[in-house]
N, C-alpha and C positions, 0 to 999 in steps of 0.2 A: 242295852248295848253300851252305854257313857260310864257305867259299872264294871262291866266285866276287861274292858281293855285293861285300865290299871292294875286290878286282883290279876290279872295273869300276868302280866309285867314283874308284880310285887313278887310273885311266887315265884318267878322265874329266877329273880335275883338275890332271892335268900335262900334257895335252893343253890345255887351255883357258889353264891359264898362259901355254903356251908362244907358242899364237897370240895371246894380245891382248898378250903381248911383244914380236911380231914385228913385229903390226898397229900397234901404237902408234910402234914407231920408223918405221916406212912412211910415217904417216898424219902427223907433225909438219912442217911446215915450217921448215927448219932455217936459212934466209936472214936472220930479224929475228933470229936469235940471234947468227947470226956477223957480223952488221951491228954490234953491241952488243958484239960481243967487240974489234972495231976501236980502238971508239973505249980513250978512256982511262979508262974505269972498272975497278975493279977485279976479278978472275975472282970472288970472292965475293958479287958483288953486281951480278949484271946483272939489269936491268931490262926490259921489257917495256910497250908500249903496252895499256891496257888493254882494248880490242876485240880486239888482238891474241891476248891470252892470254885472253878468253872463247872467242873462236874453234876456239883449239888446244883448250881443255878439253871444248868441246863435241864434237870432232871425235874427240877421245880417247874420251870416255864412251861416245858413240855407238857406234865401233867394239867396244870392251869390251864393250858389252851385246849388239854382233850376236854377239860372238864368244862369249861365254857360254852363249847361247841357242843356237847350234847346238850346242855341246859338251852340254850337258842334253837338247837332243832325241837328239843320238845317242847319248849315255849311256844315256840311257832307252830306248831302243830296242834296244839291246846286252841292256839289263837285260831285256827283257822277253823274246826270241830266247833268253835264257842260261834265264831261269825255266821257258820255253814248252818245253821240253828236259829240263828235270832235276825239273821239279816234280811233273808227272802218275804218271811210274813209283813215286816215292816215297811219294807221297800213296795213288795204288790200291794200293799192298804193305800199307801202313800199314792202312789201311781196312778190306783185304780180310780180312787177322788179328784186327784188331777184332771186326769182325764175325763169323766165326770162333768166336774162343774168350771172348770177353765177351756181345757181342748176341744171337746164337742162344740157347746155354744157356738165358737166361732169359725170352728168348720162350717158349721150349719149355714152362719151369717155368709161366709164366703162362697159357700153352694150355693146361695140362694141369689148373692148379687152376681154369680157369674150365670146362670141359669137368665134371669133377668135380661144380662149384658147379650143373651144369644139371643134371647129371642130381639131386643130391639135392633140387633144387626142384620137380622131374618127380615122384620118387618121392613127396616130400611131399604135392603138390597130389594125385596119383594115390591116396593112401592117404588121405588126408579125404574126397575126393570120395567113395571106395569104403563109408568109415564109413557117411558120412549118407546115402548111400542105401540102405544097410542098415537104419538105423534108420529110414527115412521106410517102409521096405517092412516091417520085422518089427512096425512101432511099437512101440518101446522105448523106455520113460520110466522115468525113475529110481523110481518109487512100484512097479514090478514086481520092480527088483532089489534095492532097499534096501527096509528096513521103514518105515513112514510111519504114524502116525497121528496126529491131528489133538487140536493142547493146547487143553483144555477146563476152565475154572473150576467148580468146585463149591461147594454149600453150606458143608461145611466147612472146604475149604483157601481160596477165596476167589481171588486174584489170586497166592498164593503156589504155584499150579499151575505157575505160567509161571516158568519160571528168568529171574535178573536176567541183562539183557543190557546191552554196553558198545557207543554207536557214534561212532566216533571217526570227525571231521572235519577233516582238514588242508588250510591254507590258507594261501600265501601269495600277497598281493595280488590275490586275488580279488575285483575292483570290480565285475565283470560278472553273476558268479553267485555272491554268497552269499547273497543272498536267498532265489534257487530253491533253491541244497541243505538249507541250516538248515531250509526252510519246509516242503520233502520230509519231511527225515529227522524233523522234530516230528509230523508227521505219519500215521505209521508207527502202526498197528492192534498198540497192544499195552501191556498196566496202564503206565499211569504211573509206578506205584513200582514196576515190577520193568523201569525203563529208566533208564539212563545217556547224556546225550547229548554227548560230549566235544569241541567245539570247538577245535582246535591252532591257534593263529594263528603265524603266522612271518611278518608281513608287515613290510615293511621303508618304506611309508606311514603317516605317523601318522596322517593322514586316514582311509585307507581301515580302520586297527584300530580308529579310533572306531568308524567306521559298524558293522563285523563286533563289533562288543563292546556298539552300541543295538541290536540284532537279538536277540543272544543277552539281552538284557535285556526285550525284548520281550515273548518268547516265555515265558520266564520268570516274567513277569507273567502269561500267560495257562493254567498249570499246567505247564509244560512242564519237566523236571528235568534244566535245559540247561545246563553250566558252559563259561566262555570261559579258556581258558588260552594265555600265552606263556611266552618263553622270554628269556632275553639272547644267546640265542647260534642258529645256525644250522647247529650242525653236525651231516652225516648226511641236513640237507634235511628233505623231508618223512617218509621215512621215521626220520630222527634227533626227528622231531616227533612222530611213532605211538610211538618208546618210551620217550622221555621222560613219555609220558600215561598211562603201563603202572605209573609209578612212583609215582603218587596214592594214597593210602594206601584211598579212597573205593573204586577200581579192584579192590581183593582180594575184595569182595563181589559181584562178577559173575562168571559162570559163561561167557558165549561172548561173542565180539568182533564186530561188523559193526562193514566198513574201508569208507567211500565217499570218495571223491574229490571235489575242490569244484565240480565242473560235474558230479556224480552226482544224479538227480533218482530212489529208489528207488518204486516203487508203494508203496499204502499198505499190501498184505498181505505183502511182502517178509518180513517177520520168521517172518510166520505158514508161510509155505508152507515156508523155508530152516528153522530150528530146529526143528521135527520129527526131520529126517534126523540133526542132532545128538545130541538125547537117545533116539532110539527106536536108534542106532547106536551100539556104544560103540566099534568102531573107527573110526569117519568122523570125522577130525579138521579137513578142509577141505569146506566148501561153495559151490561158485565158480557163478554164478550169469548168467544168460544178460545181457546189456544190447547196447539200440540207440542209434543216433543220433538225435538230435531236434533240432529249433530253440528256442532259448531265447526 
């Protein structure tokens, strides 16, 4: 094929020379020339009427363009009969290897990790579904398998029954819900002084860490032992914000952590029903806690 385009090109264009060389000496009328060469002017300088010589030029161009234009169509035609020939066997060899030794392979690989991917999503769904209806059928609640009992103030210890608990709130650019979280978690059934309410802001509105910084000043007002803290920096995100808050020297004084999130809306006994499992457990180091959806 890297052959045959230029030999038809080549041949196209010394073919086309050739005829509108031939055509043009054909096509001249040669009489006003040799009328002009008679007279006495000289061979360098013959003249021409000028209708004359529009005439001849016109009848020159004209023929050049016929004669071009058919040399291009059959050129082109040559080209395509030469392509229509050589191009299909080399193109399907090409393709058909391609295909072969690059395209299969990794069809295969791809069949094979999505085949995979089903069945672990089968066994997944298969094995939770089998869970909960195990537990819907034996009713099994965590108060039968872990110890639980329920923290109760006394005469003597007072509200120092209750261990101090930390709950950090991270937030950034939360315009929508920090009213409902802050106003949840102040909320929360449990001594005043043995609560830390840690607000994270990382919002990146000056606006909106007014408002999240009147809230916490609010509430504040209203007993609530809520601090609002930021940061200059963002890094880590919000989880870079949960351990920045760790590092509060106030912080060494609490014994367990509630993490809620800025669209978290906790019940008010949240603390009460989860910290039991804490202190009545000394190996239970996580308490994860069921939550739904709701409309704000």
């Amino acid at each position: 094929m890297r052959n045959v385009f230029p030999a038809v090109f080549y041949l196209a264009a010394t073919t086309a020379a050739c005829e509108v060389t031939s055509a043009a000496a054909s096509s001249l009328t040669l009489g006003p020339l040799l009328r002009h060469l008679t007279y006495s002017h000289p061979p360098s300088s013959i003249l021409l009427r000028p209708s004359t010589a529009i005439s001849i030029t016109s009848a020159f161009a004209a023929k050049c363009a016929r004669v071009i234009g058919l040399s291009v169509s059959d050129t082109l035609e040559l080209f395509f009969h030469s392509a229509g020939a050589a191009l299909p066997e080399q193109f399907f060899a090409v393709w058909s290897l391609v295909r072969t030794k690059a395209l299969a392979p990794v069809l295969m690989v791809l069949v094979a990790a999505c085949l995979f991917m089903s069945v672990m999503l089968m066994v997944e769904v298969t094995s939770m579904a089998t869970v909960s209806l195990a537990v819907k059928l034996l009713r099994c609640r965590p108060e039968k398998r872990y110890k639980w009992e329920p923290i109760k103030a006394d005469e003597e210890t007072g509200s120092l029954a209750y261990p101090m608990v930390l709950v950090q709130i991270p937030m950034y650019n939360e315009k929508e819900v920090y009213k409902l979280s802050i106003g949840a978690v102040c909320a929360l059934t449990w001594p005043q002084d043995r609560i830390i309410i840690q607000v994270l802001d990382d919002s990146t509105d000056p606006a909106i860490k007014d408002l999240v910084a009147l809230e916490c000043k609010i509430w504040a007002s209203k007993g609530a032992n809520i601090t609002y803290e930021v940061r200059d920096n963002r890094k880590g995100y919000k989880a870079g914000a949960l351990k920045k808050g760790m590092e509060y020297t106030y912080v060494q004084q609490c014994e367990f952590v509630a993490i809620f999130d800025a669209d978290f809306r906790p019940g008010s006994d949240f603390l009460m029903r989860t910290i039991p499992y804490l202190v009545s457990n000394s190996h239970i180091a996580l308490v994860q806690a069921r939550w739904e959806f709701g409309s704000c």
